[in-house]
N, C-alpha and C positions, 0 to 999 in steps of 0.2 A: 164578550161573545166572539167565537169564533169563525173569522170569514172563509166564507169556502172557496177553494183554489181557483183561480182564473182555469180557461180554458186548456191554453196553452199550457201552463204549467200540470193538470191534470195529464195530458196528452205526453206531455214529454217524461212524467212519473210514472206512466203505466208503459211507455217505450224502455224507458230504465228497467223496471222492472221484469219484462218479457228476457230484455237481454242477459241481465244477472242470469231469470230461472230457467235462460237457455246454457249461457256458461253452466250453475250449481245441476241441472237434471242432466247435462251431457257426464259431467265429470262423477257424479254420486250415485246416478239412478235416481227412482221417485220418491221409494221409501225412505234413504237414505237423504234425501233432501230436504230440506226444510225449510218452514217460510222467514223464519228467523233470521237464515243465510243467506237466503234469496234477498231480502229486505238488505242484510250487511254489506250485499256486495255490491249492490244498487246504491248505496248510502241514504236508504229512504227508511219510513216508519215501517213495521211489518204488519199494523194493520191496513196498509193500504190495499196488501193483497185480498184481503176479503171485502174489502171496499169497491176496489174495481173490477177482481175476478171472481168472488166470491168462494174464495179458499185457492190452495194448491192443485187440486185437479182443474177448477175453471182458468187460472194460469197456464199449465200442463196445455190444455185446447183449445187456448189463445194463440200459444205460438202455434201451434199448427195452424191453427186457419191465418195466422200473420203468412206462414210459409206458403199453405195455399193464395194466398191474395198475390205472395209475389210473382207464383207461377202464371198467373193471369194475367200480370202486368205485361201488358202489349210491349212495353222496352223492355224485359226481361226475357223476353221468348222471339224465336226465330221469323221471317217473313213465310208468308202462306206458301208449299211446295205445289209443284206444279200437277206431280202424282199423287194418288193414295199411299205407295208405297213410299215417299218419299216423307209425305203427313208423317206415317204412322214412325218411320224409323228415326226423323228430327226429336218427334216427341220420348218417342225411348231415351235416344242421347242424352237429350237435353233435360229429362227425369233422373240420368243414371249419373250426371254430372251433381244436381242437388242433394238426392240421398245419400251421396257418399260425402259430400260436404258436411252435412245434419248427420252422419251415420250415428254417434255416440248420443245425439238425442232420443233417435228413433228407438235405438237399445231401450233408452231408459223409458219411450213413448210403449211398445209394443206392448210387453207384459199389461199395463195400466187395459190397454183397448183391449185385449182379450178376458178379463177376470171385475173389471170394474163396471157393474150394467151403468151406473149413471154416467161413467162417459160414455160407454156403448152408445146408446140412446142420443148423447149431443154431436155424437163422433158421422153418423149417416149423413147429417146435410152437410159436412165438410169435405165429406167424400166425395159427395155429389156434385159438389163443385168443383173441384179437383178435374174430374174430367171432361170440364164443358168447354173448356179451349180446345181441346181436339174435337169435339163433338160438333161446333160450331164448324171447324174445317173440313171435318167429312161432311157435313150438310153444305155446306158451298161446293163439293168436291160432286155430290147429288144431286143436286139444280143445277150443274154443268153436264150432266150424263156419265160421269167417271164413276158411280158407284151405281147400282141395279134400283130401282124406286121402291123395290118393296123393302127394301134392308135396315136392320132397326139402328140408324147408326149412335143415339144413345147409348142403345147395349154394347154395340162395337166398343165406343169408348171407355166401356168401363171394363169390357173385356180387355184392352191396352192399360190402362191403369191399374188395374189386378194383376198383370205381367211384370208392367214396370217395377212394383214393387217388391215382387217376388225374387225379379231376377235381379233386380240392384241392392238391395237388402238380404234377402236373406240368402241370398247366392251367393253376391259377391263380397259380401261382410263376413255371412257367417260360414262359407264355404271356401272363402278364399276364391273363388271365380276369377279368372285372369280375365286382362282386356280382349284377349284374341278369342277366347272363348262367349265372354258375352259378347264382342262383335257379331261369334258367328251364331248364335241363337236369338238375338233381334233380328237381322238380316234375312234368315229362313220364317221366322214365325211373321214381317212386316211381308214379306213374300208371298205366304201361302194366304193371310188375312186379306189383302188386298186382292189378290185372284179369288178368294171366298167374295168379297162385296163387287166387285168388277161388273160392269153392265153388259149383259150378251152383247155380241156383235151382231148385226145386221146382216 
């Protein structure tokens, strides 16, 4: 009879695994990749992967949400800014520093989220999470009076997180966007956003 894996050793199988199907979907794309190879380069069985992600697409939206989890890791992310606009321009930075890190992932992530509805469909609450680190900071930035009380700063942040990926993926990936230019179109748009939620003055 076969004993099912301890803890830890699951735990470190499905860490292997996420990193191989980060190396094989950066360097192949999705379709081109396989769980076969994913499994090879892990040096694991290749039914694991439907054992703990339930195929290659649930893999595929593991690592994302791995990559979301790291961005919420409080040591992964900068201290609270003292502005709005300083909130909002760390967080661009420090979004436009990851996606270019992951950019050959994202290549091979992108197509999958636009044509595949079953990750469609798992892909919303990863998103959702994604931008509740900033959302948290503009709502502390709102219970100080630095942002107007009626302003929805949920939406705000998902308005910043719909930018960030726009402008550090498909701009500066697929456009070639220099530094000096995405500098200066964070810069104006953390600007103009933050005088948009601004609390009138007295």
């Amino acid at each position: 009879m076969e004993r099912a894996p301890r803890k830890r050793d699951k735990e470190a199988s499905k860490q292997a695994l996420m990193q191989a199907g980060l190396r094989v979907f950066s360097e192949y794309g999705y379709d081109a990749a396989t769980t076969k190879a994913i499994a090879a380069e892990a040096g694991l069985n290749e039914q694991l992967i439907t054992r703990y992600f339930g195929g290659k697409a649930g893999l595929l939206l593991e690592i994302l949400s791995s990559f979301v989890d790291q961005e919420l890791d409080g040591a992964n992310y900068l201290p609270a800014a003292a502005t709005v606009e300083e909130e909002i321009l760390q967080f661009l930075r420090h979004r436009d520093r990851r996606l270019l890190e992951l950019q050959d992932f994202f290549r091979a992530f992108l197509p999958m989220s636009l044509h595949d509805e079953s990750i469609r469909d798992r892909l919303r609450p990863i998103l959702m999470r994604e931008s509740s680190v900033l959302r948290d900071r503009l709502a502390a930035l709102q219970e100080r009076g630095a942002i107007r009380r009626d302003a929805d700063v949920e939406a705000a942040s998902m308005i910043v997180g719909g930018l960030s990926f726009h402008v550090s993926f498909l701009m500066r990936v697929n456009l070639d966007l220099s530094d000096g230019d995405f500098e200066r179109i964070v810069t104006e748009f953390g600007r103009d956003m933050a005088a948009g939620l601004a609390a009138a003055r007295p």
